[in-house]
C-alpha positions as CSV (number, residue, x, y, z in Angstrom):
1,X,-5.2,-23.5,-23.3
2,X,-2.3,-23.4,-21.4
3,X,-1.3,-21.4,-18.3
4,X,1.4,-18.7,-19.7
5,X,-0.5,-18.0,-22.8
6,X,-4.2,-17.6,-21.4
7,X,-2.1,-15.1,-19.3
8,X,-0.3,-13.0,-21.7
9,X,-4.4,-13.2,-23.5
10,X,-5.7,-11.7,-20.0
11,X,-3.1,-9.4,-18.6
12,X,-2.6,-8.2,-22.3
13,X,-6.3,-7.0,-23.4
14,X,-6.1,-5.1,-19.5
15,X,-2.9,-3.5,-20.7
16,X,-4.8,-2.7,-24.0
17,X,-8.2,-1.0,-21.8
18,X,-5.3,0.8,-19.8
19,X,-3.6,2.3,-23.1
20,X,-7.2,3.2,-24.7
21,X,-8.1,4.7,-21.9
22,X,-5.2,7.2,-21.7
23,X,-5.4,8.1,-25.2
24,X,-9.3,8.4,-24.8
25,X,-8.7,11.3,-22.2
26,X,-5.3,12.2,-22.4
27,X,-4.9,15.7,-20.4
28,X,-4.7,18.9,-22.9
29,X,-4.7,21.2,-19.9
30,X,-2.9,21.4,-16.2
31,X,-6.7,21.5,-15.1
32,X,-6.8,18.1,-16.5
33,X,-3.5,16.6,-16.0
34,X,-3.7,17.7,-11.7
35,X,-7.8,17.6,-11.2
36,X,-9.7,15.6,-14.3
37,X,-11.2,19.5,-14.9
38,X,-12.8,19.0,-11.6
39,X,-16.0,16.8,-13.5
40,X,-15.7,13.5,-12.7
41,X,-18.9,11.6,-11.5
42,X,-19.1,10.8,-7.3
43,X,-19.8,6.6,-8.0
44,X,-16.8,6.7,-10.2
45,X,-14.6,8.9,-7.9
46,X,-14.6,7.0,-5.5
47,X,-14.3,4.1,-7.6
48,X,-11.2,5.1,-8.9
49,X,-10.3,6.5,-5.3
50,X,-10.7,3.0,-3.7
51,X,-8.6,1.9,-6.9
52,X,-6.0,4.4,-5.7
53,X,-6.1,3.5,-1.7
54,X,-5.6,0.0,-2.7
55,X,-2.0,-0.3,-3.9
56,X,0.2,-3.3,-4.1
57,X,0.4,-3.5,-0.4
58,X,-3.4,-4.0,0.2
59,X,-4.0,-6.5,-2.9
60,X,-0.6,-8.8,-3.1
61,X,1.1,-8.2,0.8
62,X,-1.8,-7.5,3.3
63,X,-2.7,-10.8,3.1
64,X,0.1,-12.5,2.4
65,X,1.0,-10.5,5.7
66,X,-2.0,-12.1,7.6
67,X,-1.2,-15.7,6.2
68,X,2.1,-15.8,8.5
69,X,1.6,-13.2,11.2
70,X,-1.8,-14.3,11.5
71,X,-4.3,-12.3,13.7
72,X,-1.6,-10.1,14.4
73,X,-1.6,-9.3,10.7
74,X,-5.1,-7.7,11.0
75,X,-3.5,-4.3,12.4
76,X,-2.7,-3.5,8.7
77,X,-6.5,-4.0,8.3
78,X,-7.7,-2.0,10.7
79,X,-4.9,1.0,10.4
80,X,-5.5,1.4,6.5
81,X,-9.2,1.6,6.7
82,X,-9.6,3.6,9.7
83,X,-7.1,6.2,8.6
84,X,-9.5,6.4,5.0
85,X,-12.2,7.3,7.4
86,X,-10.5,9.6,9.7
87,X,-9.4,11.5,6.1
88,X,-13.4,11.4,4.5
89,X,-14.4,13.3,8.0
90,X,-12.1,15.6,8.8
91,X,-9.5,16.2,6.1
92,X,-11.4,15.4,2.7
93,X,-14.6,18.1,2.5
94,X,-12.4,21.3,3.9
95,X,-9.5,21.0,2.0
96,X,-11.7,20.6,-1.6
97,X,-13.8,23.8,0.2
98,X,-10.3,25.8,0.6
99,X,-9.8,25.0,-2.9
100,X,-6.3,24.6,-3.2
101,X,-5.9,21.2,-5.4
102,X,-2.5,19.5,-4.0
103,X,-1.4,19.6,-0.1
104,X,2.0,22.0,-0.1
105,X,-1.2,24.7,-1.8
106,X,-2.9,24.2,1.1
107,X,0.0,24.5,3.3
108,X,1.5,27.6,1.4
109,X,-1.8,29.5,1.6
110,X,-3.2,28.4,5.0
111,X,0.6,29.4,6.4
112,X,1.2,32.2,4.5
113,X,4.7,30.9,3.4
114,X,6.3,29.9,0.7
115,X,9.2,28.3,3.2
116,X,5.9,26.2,4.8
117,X,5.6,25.3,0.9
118,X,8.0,24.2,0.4
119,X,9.1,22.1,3.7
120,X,5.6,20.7,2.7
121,X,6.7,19.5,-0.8
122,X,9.9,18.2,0.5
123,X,7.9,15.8,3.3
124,X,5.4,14.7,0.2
125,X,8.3,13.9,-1.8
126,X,10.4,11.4,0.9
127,X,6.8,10.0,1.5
128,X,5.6,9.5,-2.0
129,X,8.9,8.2,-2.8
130,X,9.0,5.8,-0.1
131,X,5.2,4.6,-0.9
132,X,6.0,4.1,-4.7
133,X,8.8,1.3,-3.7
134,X,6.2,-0.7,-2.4
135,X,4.3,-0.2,-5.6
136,X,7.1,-0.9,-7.6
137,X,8.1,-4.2,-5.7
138,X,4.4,-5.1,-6.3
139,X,4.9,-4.7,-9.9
140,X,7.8,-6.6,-10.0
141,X,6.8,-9.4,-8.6
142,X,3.4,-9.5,-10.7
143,X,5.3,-9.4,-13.6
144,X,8.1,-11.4,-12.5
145,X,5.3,-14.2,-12.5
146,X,3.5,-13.2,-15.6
147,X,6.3,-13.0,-17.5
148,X,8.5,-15.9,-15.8
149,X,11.3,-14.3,-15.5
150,X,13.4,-12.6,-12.4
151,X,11.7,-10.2,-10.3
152,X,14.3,-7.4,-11.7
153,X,13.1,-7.7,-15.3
154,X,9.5,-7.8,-14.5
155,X,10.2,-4.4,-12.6
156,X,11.8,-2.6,-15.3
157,X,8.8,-3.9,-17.4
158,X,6.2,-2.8,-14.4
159,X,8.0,0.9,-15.5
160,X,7.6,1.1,-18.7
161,X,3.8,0.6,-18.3
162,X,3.2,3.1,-15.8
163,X,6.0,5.4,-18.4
164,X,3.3,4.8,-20.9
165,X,-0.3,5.0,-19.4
166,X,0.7,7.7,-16.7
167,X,3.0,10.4,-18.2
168,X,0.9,10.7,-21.2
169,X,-3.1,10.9,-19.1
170,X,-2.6,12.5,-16.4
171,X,-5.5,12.5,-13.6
172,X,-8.2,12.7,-15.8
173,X,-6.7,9.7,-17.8
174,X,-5.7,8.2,-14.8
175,X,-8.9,8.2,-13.2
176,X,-10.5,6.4,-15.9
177,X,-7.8,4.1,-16.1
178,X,-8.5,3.3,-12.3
179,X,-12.2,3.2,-12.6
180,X,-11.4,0.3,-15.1
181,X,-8.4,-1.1,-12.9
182,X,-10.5,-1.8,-9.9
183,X,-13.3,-3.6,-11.8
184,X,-10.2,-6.2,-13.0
185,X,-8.1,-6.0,-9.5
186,X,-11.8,-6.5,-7.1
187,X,-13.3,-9.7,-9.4
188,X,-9.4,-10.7,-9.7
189,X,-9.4,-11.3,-5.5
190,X,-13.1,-12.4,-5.0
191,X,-13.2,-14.8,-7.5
192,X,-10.4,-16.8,-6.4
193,X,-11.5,-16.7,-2.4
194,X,-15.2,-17.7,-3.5
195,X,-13.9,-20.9,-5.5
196,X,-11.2,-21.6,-2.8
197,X,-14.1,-21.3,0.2
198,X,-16.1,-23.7,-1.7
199,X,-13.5,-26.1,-1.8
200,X,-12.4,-25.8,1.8
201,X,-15.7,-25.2,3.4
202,X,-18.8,-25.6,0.6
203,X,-19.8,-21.7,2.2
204,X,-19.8,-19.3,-1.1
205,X,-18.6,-16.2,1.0
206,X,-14.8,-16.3,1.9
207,X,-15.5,-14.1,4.8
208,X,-18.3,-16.5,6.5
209,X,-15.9,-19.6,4.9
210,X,-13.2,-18.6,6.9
211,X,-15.2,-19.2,10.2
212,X,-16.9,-22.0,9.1
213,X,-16.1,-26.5,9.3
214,X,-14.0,-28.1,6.6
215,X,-16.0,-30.4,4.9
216,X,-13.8,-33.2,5.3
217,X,-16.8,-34.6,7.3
218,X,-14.7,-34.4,10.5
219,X,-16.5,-31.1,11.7
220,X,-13.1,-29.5,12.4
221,X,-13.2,-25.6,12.2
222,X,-11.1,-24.5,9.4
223,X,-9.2,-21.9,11.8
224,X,-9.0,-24.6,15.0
225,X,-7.0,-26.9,11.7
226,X,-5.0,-24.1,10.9
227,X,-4.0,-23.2,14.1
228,X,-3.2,-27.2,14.6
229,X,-0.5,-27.4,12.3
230,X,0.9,-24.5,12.9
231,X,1.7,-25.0,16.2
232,X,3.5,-28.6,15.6
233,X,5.2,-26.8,13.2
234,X,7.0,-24.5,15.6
235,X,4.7,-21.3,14.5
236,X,2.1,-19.0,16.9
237,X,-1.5,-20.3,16.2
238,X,-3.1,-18.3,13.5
239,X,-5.5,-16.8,16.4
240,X,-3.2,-15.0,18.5
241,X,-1.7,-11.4,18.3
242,X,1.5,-12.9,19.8
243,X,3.7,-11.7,16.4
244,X,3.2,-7.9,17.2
245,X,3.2,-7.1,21.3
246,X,0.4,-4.6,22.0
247,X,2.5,-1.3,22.4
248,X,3.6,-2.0,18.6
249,X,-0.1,-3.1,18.0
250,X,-1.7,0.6,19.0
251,X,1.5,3.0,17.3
252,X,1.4,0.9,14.0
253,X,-2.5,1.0,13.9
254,X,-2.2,4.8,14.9
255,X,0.7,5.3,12.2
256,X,-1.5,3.3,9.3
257,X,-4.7,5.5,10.0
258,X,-2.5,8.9,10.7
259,X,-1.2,8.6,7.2
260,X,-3.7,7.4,5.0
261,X,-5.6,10.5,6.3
262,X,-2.7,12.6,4.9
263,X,-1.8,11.0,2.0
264,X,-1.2,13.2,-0.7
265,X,-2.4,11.3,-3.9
266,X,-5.6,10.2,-2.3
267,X,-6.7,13.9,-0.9
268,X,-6.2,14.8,-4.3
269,X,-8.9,12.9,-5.4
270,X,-11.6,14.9,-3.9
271,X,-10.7,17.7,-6.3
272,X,-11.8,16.2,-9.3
273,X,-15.2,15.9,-8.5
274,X,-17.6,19.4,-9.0
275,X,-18.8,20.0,-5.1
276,X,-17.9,19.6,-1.7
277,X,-21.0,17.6,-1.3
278,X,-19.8,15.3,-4.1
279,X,-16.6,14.9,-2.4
280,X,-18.4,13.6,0.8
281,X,-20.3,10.9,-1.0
282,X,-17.4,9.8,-3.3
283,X,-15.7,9.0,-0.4
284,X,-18.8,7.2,1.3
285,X,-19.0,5.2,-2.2
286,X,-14.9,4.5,-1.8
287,X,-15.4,3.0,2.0
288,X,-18.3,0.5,0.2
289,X,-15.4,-0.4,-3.0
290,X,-13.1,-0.6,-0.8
291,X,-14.6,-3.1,2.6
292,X,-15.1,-5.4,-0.7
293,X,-11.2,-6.3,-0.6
294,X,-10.7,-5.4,3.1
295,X,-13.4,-7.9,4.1
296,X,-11.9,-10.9,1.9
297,X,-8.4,-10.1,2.8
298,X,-8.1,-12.4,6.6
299,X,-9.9,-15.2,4.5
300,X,-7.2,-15.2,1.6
301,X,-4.5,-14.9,3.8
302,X,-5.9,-17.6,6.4
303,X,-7.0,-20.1,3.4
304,X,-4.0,-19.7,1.1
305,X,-1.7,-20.5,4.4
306,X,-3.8,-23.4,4.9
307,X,-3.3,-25.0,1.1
308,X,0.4,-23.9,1.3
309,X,1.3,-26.0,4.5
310,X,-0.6,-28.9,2.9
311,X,1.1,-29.1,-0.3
312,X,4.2,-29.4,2.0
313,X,3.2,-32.0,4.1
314,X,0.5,-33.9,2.1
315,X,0.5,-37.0,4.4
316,X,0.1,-34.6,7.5
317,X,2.7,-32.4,9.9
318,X,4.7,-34.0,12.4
319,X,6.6,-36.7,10.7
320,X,9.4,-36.0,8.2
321,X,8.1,-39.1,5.6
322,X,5.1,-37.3,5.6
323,X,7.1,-34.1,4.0
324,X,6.9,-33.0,0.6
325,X,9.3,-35.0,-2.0
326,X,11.5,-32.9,-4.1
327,X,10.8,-34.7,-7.4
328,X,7.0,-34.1,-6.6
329,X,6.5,-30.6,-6.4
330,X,4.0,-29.2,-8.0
331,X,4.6,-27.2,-11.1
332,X,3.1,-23.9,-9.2
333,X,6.6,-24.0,-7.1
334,X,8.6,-24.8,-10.0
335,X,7.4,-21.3,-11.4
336,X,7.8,-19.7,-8.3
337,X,11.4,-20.5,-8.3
338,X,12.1,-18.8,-11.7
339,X,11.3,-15.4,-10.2
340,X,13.8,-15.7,-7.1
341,X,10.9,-15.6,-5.0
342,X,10.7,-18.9,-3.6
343,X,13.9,-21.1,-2.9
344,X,14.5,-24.4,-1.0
345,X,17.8,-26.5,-0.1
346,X,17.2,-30.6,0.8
347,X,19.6,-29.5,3.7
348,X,18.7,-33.4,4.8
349,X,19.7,-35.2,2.1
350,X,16.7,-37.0,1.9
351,X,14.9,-35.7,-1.1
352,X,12.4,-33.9,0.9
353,X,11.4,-30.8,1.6
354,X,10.9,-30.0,5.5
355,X,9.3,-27.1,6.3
356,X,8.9,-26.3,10.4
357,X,10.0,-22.8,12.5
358,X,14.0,-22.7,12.8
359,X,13.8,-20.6,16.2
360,X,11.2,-22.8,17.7
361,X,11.7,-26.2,16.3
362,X,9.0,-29.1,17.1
363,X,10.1,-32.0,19.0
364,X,9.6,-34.3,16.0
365,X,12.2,-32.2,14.0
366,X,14.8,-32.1,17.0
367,X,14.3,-36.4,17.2
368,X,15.0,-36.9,13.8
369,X,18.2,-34.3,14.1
370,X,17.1,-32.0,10.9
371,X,19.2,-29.0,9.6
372,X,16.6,-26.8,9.7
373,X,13.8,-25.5,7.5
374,X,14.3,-26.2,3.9
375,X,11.8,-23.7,2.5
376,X,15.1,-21.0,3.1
377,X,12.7,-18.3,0.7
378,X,9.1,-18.0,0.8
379,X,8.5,-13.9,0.0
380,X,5.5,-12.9,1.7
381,X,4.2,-10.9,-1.7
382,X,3.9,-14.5,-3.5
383,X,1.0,-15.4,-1.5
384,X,-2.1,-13.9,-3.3
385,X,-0.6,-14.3,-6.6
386,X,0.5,-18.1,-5.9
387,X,-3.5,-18.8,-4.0
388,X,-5.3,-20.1,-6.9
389,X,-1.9,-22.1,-8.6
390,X,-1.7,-23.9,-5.0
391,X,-5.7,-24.7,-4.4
392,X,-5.3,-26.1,-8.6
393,X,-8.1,-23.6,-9.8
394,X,-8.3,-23.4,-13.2
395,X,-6.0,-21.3,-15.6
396,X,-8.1,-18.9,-16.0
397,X,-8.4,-17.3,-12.3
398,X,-4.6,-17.8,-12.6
399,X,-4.1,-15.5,-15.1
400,X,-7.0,-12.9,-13.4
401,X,-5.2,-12.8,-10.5
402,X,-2.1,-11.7,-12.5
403,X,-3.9,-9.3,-14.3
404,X,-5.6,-7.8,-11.0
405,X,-2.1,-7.6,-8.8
406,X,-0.5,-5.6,-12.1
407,X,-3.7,-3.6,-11.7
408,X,-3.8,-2.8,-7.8
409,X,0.1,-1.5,-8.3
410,X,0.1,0.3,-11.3
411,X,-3.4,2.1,-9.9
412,X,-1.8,3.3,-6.9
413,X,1.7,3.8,-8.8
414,X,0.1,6.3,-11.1
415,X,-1.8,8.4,-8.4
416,X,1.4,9.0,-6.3
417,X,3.2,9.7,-9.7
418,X,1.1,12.5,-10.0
419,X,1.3,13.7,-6.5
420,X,5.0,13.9,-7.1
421,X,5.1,15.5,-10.4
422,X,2.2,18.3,-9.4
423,X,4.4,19.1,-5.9
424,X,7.5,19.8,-8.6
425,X,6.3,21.3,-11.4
426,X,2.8,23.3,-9.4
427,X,3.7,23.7,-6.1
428,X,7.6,24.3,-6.7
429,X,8.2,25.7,-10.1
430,X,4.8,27.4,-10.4
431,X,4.1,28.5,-6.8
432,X,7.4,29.7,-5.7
433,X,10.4,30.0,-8.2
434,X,8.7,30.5,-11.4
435,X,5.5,32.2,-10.8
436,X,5.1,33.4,-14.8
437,X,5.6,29.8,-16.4
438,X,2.9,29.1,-19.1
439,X,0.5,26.1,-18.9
440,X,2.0,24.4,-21.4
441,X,5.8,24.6,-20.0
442,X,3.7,23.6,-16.6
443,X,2.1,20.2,-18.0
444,X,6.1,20.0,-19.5
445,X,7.4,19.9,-16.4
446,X,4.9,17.8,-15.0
447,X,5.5,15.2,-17.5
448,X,9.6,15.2,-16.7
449,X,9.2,14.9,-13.0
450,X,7.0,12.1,-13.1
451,X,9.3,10.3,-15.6
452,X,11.8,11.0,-13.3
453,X,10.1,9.8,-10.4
454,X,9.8,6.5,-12.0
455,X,13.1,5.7,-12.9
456,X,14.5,6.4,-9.5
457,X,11.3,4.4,-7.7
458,X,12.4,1.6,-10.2
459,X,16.0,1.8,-9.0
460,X,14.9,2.0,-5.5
461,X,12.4,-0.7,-5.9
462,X,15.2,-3.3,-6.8
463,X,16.6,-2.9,-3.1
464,X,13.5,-2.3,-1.0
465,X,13.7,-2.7,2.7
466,X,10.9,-5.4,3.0
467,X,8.1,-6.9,1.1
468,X,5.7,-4.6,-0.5
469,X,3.5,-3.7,3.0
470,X,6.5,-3.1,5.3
471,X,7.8,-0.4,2.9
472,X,4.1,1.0,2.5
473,X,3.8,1.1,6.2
474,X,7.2,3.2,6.5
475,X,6.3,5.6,3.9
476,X,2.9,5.7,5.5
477,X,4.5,6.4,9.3
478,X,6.2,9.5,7.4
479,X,3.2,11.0,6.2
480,X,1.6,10.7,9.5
481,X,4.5,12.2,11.0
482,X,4.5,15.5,8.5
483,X,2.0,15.8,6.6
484,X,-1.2,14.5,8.8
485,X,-0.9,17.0,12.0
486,X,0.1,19.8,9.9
487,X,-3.5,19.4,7.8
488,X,-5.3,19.0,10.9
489,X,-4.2,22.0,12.6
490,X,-4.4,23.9,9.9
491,X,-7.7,23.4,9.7
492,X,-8.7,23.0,13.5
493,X,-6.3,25.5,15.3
494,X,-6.9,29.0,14.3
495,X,-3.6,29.6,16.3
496,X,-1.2,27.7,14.5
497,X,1.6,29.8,12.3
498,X,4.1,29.5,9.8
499,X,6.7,29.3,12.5
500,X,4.9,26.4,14.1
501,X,3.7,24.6,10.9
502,X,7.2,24.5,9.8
503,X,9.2,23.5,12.8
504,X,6.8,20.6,13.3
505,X,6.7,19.5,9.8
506,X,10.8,19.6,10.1
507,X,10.7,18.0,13.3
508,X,8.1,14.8,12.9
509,X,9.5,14.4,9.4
510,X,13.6,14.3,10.7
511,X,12.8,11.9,14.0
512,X,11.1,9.4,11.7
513,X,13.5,9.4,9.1
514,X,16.6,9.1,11.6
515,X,14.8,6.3,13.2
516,X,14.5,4.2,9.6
517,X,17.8,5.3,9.7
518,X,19.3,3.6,12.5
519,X,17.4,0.3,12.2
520,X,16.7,0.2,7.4
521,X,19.5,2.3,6.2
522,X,19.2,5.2,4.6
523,X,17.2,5.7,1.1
524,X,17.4,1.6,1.8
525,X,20.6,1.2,0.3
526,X,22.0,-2.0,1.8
527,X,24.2,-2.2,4.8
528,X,23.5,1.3,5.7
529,X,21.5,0.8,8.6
530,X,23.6,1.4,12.3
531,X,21.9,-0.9,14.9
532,X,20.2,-4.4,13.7
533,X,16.6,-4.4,12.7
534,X,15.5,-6.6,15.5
535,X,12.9,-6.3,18.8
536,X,16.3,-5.5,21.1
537,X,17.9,-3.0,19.4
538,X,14.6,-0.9,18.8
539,X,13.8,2.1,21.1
540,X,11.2,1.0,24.1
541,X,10.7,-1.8,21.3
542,X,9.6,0.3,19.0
543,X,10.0,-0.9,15.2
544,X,10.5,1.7,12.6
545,X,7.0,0.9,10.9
546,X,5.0,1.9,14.3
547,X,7.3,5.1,14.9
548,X,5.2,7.3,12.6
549,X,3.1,7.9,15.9
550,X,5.7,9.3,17.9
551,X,6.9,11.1,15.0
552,X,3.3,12.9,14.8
553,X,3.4,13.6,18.2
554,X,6.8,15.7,18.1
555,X,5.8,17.4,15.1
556,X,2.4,18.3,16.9
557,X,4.3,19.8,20.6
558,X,7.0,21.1,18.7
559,X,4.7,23.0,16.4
560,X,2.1,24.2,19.1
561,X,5.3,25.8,21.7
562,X,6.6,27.5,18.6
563,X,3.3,28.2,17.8
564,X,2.4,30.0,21.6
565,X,6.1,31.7,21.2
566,X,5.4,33.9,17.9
567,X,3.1,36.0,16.8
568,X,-0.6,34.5,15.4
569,X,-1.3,34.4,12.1
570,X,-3.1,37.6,10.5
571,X,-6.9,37.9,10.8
572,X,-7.2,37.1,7.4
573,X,-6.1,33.5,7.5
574,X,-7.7,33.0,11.1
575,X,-11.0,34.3,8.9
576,X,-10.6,31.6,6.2
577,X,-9.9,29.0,8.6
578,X,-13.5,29.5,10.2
579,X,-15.2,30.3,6.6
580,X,-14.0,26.3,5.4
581,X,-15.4,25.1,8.4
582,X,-18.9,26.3,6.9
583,X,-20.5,23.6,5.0
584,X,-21.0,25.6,1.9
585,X,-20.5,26.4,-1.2
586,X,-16.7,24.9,-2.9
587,X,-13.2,26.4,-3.3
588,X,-14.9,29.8,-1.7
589,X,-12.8,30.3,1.8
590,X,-10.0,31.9,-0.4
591,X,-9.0,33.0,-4.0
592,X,-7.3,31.4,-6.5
């Protein structure tokens, strides 16, 4: 069976589990819609948490991310998964105790304001915003392949899906929906590594393959290879950290964990489980989902660089007759190039395709006086998707791959959907200008917002400011800027008040944003930015993805001097502050 069809076959009966789903538990109530009516099972929480936590960015970008920055690219790794931790200890089990189901509650009860409300909504919104782009570029360019067609069309198709599936379920039907979605989007990337580490190395496990000999007989390391033709093609070894300096290294790793631990669409997930103890072990059985992908991720992006530099130089690097002909490309590329995705000019002349580093060109591309690098396009976000079509596996993993990048974005799509439609029409509508609307005009509203939210994500998507991860990691750096300190004093400083909550919130939020600013334009509309995006126009070398960090810190001094200059909170809220901190009991430490 061919390629495109055994696709549409695989992708299409996901689509059709996704659609039952949603009908099967479509939300009748706002308990349903915002929490699943709080009865959803620990194991399956955290399945469809995990499912959540691992959007676009982690399944199609991370490692395309690692396949060309290499070692370097490990610090998305290590930031995401830390940050999940960092939430399941000291976020997770105190906010489900204090019983307020979306983050501005918490912040509009813990800081007796509705002005700390609604500062709070406004930071979830610019993050949630910014974190669906990403999920929408993943979308498009999954479809964009599916479908083979141009990544704008696959995106406006990657909406109507989520239209469909997320508008009408809500969390409960979104839950289910991911519980199903991560079953596809975790066989969808271990498959494909297993096969691939067999081929490379004859070792079953991706994760020992990727540190294991080639068995080309030669008893070559598959990483000492790598890093071979990488350097004679003008690129850092895959081994070193070289591609991010160690200053950026530390304030992107602390920006990645700061905001996963405040991410609003993943806190809200420990709601829709009965107990706080069954909060704590759904996010214990999330970490275990989740290290599945996280663990494989170094090996896809390590092996799928490997297969891509030799189907350009198939008689070997450093000669240009060893370079790829034109005519010959394989039919993977040919696909590739339908979706705008992947592009190459023969600025040589010679029918081949020469692929090397333009800043750093080898000495055997300076002898034979070439242009320059003839792959002009290679989007990092192709990688995962384009893995098994370069390593020739059969049409079949193809077409689960497909089906399992659609899955990892329209998971994570929905869930921040939700956070942005709850924030309008509970936190905003319901908690501070219309205290008196019914349920049903609630779940209404609900239903508008989120449809909103998708058409302007869409719009934004078409002009994102990077592949799928850089975008994440910006949204990311702007929750850990607003959102994270204010949940963690809230909880942990009996001392901090309104006053303090909301100058900091005002404060990290504003510096980050002005940085993206300065250096990706604002709301990434292009040509906006004021100074270059490069390493010597950035601040102390800062890049905008790492300044989430410094943006925390602000928010944190600003908010404990204002804090120390006004009066405490009451005794009341000082009370309920050290009641949560009791492990006991759930949604107790205040009423609602």
């Amino acid at each position: 069976m061919e390629l495109r069809t055994i696709t549409f076959l695989v992708v299409g009966a996901t689509f059709a589990i996704y659609f039952g789903i949603a009908i099967w538990a479509r939300a009748s109530s706002t308990s349903d819609f915002y929490v699943a009516g709080k009865g959803v099972h620990p194991i399956s929480n955290g399945m469809a948490t995990a499912a959540d936590w691992m959007s676009a960015a982690s399944f199609i970008s991370m490692a395309g991310l690692i396949a060309f920055l290499g070692y370097s690219g490990s610090v998305y790794l290590m930031g995401w998964t830390g940050g999940y931790v960092l939430m399941a200890l000291l976020l997770a089990p105190y906010l489900r105790k204090f019983g307020k189901f979306t983050v501005p509650a918490f912040v509009g009860d813990r800081y007796y304001s509705s002005t700390a409300r609604i500062v709070a909504v406004l930071c979830l919104l610019v993050m949630s915003l910014t974190y669906v782009i990403g999920q929408m570029r993943g979308v498009g360019v999954a479809f964009s392949r599916f479908l083979e067609v141009d990544i704008s069309i696959g995106l406006f198709a990657g909406m109507g899906i989520v239209f469909i599936y997320a508008v009408l379920g809500g969390m409960k039907g979104i839950t289910y929906t991911q519980i199903a979605q991560y079953v596809v989007l975790i066989f969808a990337y271990t498959v494909p590594a297993v096969f691939i580490s067999l081929q490379l190395t004859g070792v079953v496990l991706p994760q020992i393959g990727l540190g294991s000999t080639l068995n080309d007989g030669n008893g070559v390391f598959l990483l000492q290879r790598l890093d071979m033709v990488l350097t004679e093609l003008g690129f850092d070894a895959f081994t070193t950290n070289a591609t991010i300096n160690p200053l950026n290294m530390v304030l992107l790793t602390m920006a990645l964990m700061f905001g996963t631990a405040g991410l609003p669409h993943v806190i809200i997930r420990f709601f829709t489980v009965p107990r706080v103890r069954d909060a704590r072990s759904s996010a214990g059985w999330a970490l275990v989902f989740i290290a599945l992908l996280y663990t494989t991720a170094p090996a896809v992006g390590g092996m799928a660089m490997f297969n891509f530099i030799k189907t350009l130089h198939p008689g070997g690097v450093g000669n240009p007759e060893s370079a790829l002909v034109i005519e010959e490309r394989p039919e993977w590329m040919r696909r590739w190039e339908i979706t705008g995705l992947l592009a190459f000019e023969d600025k040589a002349g010679d029918g081949r395709i020469h692929f090397y580093n333009d800043e750093n060109p080898p000495a055997w591309a300076i002898e034979h006086q070439l242009e320059g690098n003839e792959m002009v396009k290679i989007d990092r976000d192709i990688m995962v998707l384009a893995n098994p079509e370069i390593a020739n596996l059969p049409n079949w993993v193809i077409a689960l791959v497909a089906a399992g990048g659609i899955a990892a974005a329209l998971s994570t799509a929905a869930g921040l959907l939700l956070a942005i439609s709850s924030a309008i029409s509970h936190d905003l509508l319901k908690g501070v200008f219309m205290p008196k609307i019914s349920e049903k005009r609630e779940l209404q509203a609900s239903r508008i917002s989120m449809a909103g939210a998708i058409v302007l994500a869409g719009y934004l998507g078409l002009n994102p400011p990077g592949f799928a991860a850089e975008v994440v990691a910006l949204a990311f750096g702007l929750a850990a800027s607003s959102l994270f300190p204010t949940l963690i004093m809230g909880i942990f400083v009996k001392r901090m008040n309104k006053e303090g909550a909301i100058c900091g919130m005002l404060a990290g939020l504003g510096s980050t944003l002005l940085y993206i600013f300065l250096f990706k334009g604002w709301f990434f509309i292009p040509g906006t930015n004021v100074l270059p995006d490069t390493a010597g126009s950035w601040l102390f070398g800062i890049q905008p993805q790492s300044f989430g960090t410094i943006g925390a810190l602000i928010n944190i001094i600003v908010a404990l001097v204002v804090s120390r200059m006004t009066a405490p909170p009451p005794d009341n809220i000082q009370q309920i502050i050290e009641d949560i901190r009791v492990p006991k009991g759930a949604g107790s430490a205040i009423d609602h």
